[in-house]
Every structure is written in C-alpha cells, then in structure tokens.
C-alpha positions in Angstrom: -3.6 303.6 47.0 -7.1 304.6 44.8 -8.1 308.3 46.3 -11.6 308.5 47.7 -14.3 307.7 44.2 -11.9 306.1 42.7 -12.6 302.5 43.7 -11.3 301.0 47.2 -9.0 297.6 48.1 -9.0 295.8 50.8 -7.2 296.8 53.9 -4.3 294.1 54.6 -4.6 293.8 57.9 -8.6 292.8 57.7 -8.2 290.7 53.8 -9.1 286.9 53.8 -5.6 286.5 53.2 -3.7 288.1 55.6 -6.4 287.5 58.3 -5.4 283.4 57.5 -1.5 284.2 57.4 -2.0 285.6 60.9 -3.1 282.5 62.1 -1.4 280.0 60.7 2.1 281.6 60.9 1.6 283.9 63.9 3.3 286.6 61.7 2.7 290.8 62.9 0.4 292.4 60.5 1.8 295.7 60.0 -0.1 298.9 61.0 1.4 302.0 59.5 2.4 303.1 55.8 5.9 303.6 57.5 6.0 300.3 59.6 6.0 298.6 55.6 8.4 301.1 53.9 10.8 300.2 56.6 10.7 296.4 55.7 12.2 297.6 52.2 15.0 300.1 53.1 17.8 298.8 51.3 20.7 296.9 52.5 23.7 295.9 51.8 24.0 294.0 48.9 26.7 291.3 50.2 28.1 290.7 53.6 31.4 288.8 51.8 34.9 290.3 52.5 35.0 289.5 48.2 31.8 290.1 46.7 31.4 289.0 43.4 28.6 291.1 42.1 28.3 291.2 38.3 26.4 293.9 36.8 22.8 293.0 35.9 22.1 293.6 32.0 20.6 296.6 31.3 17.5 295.2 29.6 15.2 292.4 30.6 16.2 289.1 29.0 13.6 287.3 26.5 15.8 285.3 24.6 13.6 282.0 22.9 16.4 279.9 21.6 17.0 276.1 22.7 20.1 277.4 24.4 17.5 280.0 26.3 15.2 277.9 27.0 17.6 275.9 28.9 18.8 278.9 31.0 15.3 279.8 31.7 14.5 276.2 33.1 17.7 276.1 35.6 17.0 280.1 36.4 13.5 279.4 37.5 13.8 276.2 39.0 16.1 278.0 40.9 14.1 280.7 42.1 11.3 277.5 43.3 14.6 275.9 45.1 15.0 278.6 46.4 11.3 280.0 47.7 10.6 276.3 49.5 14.1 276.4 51.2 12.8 278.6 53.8 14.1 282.2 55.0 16.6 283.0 52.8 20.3 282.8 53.2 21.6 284.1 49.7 25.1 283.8 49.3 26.9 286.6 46.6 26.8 283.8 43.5 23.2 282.8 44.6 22.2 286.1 44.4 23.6 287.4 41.4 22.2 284.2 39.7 18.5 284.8 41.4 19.1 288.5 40.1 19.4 287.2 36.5 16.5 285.4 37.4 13.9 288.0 37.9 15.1 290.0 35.2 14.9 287.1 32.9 11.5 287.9 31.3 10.0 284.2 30.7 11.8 283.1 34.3 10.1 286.4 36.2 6.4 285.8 34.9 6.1 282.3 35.4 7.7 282.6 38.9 4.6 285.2 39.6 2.3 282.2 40.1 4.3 281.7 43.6 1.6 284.2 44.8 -1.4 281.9 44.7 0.3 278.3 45.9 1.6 277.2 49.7 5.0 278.9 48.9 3.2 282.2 48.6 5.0 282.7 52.4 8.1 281.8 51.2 7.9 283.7 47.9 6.9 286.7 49.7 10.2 286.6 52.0 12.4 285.8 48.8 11.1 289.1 46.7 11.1 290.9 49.8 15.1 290.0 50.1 15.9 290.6 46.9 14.0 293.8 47.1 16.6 295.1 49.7 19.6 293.6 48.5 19.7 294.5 44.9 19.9 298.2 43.3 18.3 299.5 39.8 16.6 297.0 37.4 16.9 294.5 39.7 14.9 296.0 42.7 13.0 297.3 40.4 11.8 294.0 39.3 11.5 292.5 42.5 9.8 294.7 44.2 7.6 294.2 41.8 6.7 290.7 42.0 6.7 291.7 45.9 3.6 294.7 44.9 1.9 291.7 42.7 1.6 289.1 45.3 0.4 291.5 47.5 -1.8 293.0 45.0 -3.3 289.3 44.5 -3.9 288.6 47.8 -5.7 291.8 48.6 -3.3 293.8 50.2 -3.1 296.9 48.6 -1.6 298.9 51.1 1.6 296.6 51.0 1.3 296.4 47.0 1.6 300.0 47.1 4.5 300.6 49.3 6.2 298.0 46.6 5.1 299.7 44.0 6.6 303.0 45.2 9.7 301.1 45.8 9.7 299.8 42.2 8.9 302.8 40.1 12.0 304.9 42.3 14.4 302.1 41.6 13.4 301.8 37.8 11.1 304.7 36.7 10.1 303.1 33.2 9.7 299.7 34.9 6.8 298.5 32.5 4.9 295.7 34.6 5.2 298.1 37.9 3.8 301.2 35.8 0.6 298.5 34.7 0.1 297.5 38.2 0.5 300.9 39.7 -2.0 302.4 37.4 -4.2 299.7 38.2 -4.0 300.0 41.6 -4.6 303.3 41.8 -7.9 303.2 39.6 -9.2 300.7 41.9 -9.0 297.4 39.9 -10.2 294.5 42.0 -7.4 292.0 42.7 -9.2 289.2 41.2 -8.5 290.5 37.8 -4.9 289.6 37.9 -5.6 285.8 37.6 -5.6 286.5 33.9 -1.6 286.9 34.5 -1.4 283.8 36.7 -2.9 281.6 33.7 -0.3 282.9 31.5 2.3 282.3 34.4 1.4 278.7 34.4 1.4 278.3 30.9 5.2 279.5 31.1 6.1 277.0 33.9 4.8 274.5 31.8 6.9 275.4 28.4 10.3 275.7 30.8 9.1 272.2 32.1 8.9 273.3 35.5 6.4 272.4 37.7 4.6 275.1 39.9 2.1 274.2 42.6 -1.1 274.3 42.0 -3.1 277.5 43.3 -4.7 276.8 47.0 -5.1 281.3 46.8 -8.8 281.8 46.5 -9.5 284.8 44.6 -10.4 288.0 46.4 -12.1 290.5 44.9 
C-alpha cells in the first residue's frame, strides 16, 4: 500500500465496489491486514488418497500455433466453466488443468476481464482457491489475477495482500512486479482498463466469449 505522499486508494471496505458486494451478497468485509492474509494461507493441494499433481512448466506458455490456439480456447473456456459454476469444488485433474490455465499466457490475460463482468464474485473465489491450493509459478500467477481484480475494483488493501502473496511465491513474477509497483506509487485503478481492452481482444481471437463489463470504473 502507497506510503503517505505517495498517492492513496480506496479503502475496501468503504469502495463503490465492495460497498455493492456487501449488499447484494451479504458477504463480511474484512477489517484487518491479518483477517486477509489469513484467507490465503496455503492449503493442501489435494484432498485425494492418489493425487495426480503434474508439475507446472517452469515458464509461462505463449505458444501461437493452430495446435495452441486450440489449447488456449478449451484452457480458457475452462476457467469461464469453471468461474460461473459457483464455489468451487476442484478435483486433482481439474486443478492441474486450471493450473495450466493461468499459467498459459494468452488463456491468463484474457481470463483477467472476469474482474469487470457479473462473474467477478465467482472469479474472485476461483483465484482465491487456486491461490491456496497451488505452490510456485502457479500461486504466483493466481494470486495475481486475485491482486488485479481487487486492484480494479478499488480495493487496494486486498490487492496488496495478493500482491505480497505473489511476489513470495514467484519473486520475478513479471505482471505482479508491474502491479505492485503501481500500487505502491499510487496509480488510480481506473488505469488498468487499458489491460481489460487487451483482455477482450484475446477472448475474442480464442473465440470465447466473455461477458460484457457491468464494473464501472473507479478511480
């Protein structure tokens, strides 16, 4: 969170969009820097007697042959399957298929426009899951997408805890170390919908189709 001069976001707990969350879903907003760190203590990873965790790749994934492109349409309409489902119930091959997913680079920033539709709720549960369950590059990345929809919506606190839950998973994590920097020099949320343009336009290439944005822009 931006120090004192350094520019100031909105506290989550009073922003347009968490004030309107409250109400229409009844959910807690949390009061203490603590209360939110606790929401993303890890856990473990699968609950299966066999789990068949494969190793995520070591890189993020931005193939752009036919065969790709493919991959990248199932991958993310996965992840929207997935988001309007509800709370979710991820199963050790669901999960190791959503954590190829987000570390799929075309698939991960086209599934960041989630944060501005009516499956923002559901979005926001999904990252926070994943953000628990998975180690490395992949908490790294969606913790991540978890510190951008917050960031987006005007909740910098929450971003922040993300953030910090991003850069020790992954250090070198490139989009958390641009949104970390940019939270901390006080850059309005409303300057992100320059990524949420270039989110949709990625939808559309995959040929999936991503709500349109009901998030007004704060900031």
């Amino acid at each position: 969170v931006p120090k004192a001069g350094a520019g100031v976001l909105a506290d989550p707990r009073t922003c347009p969009t968490a004030i309107a969350t409250a109400v229409s879903t009844g959910r807690r907003l949390l009061s203490s820097r603590s209360e939110m760190q606790q929401m993303l203590v890890p856990s473990p990873r699968c609950a299966e007697p066999v789990c068949n965790h494969l190793d995520a790749p070591n890189e993020p994934l931005d193939g752009v042959g036919a065969q790709d492109t493919a991959e990248h349409r199932r991958l993310l309409a996965l992840i929207v399957d997935r988001v309007q489902a509800g709370p979710p119930k991820l199963d050790c091959s669901t999960l190791n298929e959503l954590e190829r997913a987000i570390l799929t680079l075309p698939v991960r920033d086209a599934a960041l426009a989630l944060a501005v539709t009516d499956l923002r709720d559901g979005a926001e549960l999904l990252w926070r899951e994943l953000t628990r369950r998975l180690q490395k590059q992949g908490r790294a990345s969606a913790a991540t997408m978890l510190a951008h929809l917050h960031y987006i919506g005007g909740e910098g606190a929450y971003a922040g805890v993300a953030l910090d839950a991003a850069l020790a998973a992954d250090p070198s994590w490139s989009l958390a170390g641009l949104l970390d920097r940019a939270l901390r020099n006080g850059m309005r949320p409303n300057t992100l919908w320059e990524m949420i343009d270039d989110s949709y336009r990625a939808a559309a290439e995959l040929g999936v189709v991503i709500p349109n944005p009901t998030l007004r822009a704060v900031g």
